[in-house]
Each structure stands twice: as C-alpha cells, then as structure tokens.
Phi, psi and omega in degrees: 000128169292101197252188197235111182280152164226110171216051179076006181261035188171180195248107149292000209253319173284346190257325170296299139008294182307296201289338171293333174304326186292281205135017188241111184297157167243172169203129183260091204286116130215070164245146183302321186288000161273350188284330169321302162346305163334131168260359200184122195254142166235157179191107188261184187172172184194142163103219197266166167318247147035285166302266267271309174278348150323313220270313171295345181275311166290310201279016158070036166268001207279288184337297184319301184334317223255330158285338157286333195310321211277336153344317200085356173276124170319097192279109183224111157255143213232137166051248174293310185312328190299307215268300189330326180312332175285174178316286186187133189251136200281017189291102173082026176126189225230124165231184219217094171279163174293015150060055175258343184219155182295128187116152180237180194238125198247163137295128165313131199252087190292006157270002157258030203277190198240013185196169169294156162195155181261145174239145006274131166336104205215121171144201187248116175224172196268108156265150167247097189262149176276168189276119179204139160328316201274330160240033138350149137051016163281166148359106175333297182284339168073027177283104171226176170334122163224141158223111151197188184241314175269152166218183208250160163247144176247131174302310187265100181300345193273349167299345177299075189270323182246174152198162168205157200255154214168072193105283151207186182259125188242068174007088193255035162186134182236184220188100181234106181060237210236044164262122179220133191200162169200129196311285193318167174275117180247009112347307212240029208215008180036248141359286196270317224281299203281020176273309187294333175299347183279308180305305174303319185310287197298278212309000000 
C-alpha cells in the first residue's frame, strides 16, 4: 500500500487522482505513526521550505520519516517533497531539510543564465534521464511539468538521475537507494507523468 503524507503543504487530491488513473489505490496519511504500516511513502508539496519543514516538524513526522527511509522502503519525493530530502535550503533564510540525500536548494541564478528567461521555471520542459526503474517506458522526449524557483544541488552526481536545462542545467531527479525525488509534477505531467508513477508501483 502507497500512502500520500499530508501535512498540509500541497493538492494531495491530483497525486491521488493520478495513482487512481493507474487503478491504485492511496491513502492519505497524517498520522507519522502510521507511516511504518506502509510499503511505499510519497511526499509532495508546494510553497516554501522553511513552512513546509515547519509544518512537518509540529505534526512529529520529521523522525518518522527518516526511520522509514532507513527501512529500506521506498520514499518518492515530488516538487518542493524532492528538495526537502536534502540538507538545507537558502529559501527565504537558511533551513534544515531532513538530510536523506547530500546536498542543498538554491535559487535559480539568473545571471548565469545564457538568454533572458522568467523564474519561477513555469511550463512544459524536456529531462534528460539517466537508465533508472523509474522512467521505463517515457517518452523518447521526456517532456514533463515544471512549477518551482529553487533546485536542489546534489553533493553526490551519482545521485543524479534526471536534469533539465533552464538557463543552464540543473537537476530534476534523484536517486539516493530507495530515496527518490523529481522537480517536475509528474501528476500534472499526462502521459510521461503517469508512467512514472506507474513506474514507482512496480519497484
């Protein structure tokens, strides 16, 4: 069973939706002590760090979390749930993410981009994936969803599974074990979106 964490940061209702297109049921969780119970966690979000790691820190899920990662079950973070996985992000003051994978979340640095471009990164854009269980069966092109302002820097490149270019090229999936995350909506991502999600059932 997959559960959906909720702890208010985000539309649990389209990731659920998605995994229903699929035929898969969800469940949408938030008490931390349930989380064990699980064979497979997902934890999506929208808005800023900082609340977000706010927001998990009252309802005592930052522990759960970190003792399921260390389980060995599988942890797929979505959008802002992506960047939480990390170290720490400079969004709006300096926070402390739950540190499942090496590395921190930056703002996009428009002086270095190589054209004018508007932040926050908003649209339909191309990843470039590495052979990873998790994009079987996209697309040739890999065109999915993007809404965010930040991206994650990875400490570790072999954590590195996807990127896209936005400016310069930034890192839009990781891999850390059975740690897992991708910048994009892949909910909001039609096709390709729900192949991966499909992809996250089976591992």
């Amino acid at each position: 069973m997959i559960a959906i964490v909720d702890y208010n940061m985000g539309n649990l209702a389209s990731v659920q939706n998605a995994f229903a297109k699929l035929g898969k049921d969800t469940v949408v969780e938030s008490d931390p002590q349930m989380f064990k119970n699980y064979d497979k966690l997902i934890l999506p979000g929208v808005g800023a760090f900082g609340d977000a790691m706010e927001h998990l820190r009252e309802r005592n899920m930052v522990e759960a979390l970190k003792e399921f990662a260390q389980s060995g079950k599988y942890m797929f973070g979505i959008c802002l749930g992506m960047q939480l996985l990390f170290e720490s992000s400079e969004e709006f003051g300096r926070h402390v993410g739950l540190g499942l994978i090496k590395g921190d979340v930056k703002a996009f640095d428009s002086s270095k981009f190589d054209e004018p471009l508007k932040v926050p990164h908003m649209g339909w854009n191309k990843m470039f994936t590495k052979n990873h269980p998790l994009f079987k069966n996209l697309d040739e092109e890999h065109y999915l969803y993007f809404v965010h302002t930040y991206h994650v820097n990875c400490a570790n490149k072999e954590d590195i599974i996807g990127t896209t270019a936005y400016g310069y090229e930034f890192t839009s999936a990781v891999a850390c074990g059975n740690i897992l995350g991708i910048q994009p909506h892949p909910e909001k991502s039609h096709k390709n979106g729900l192949a991966i999600l499909e992809n996250f059932i089976g591992l």
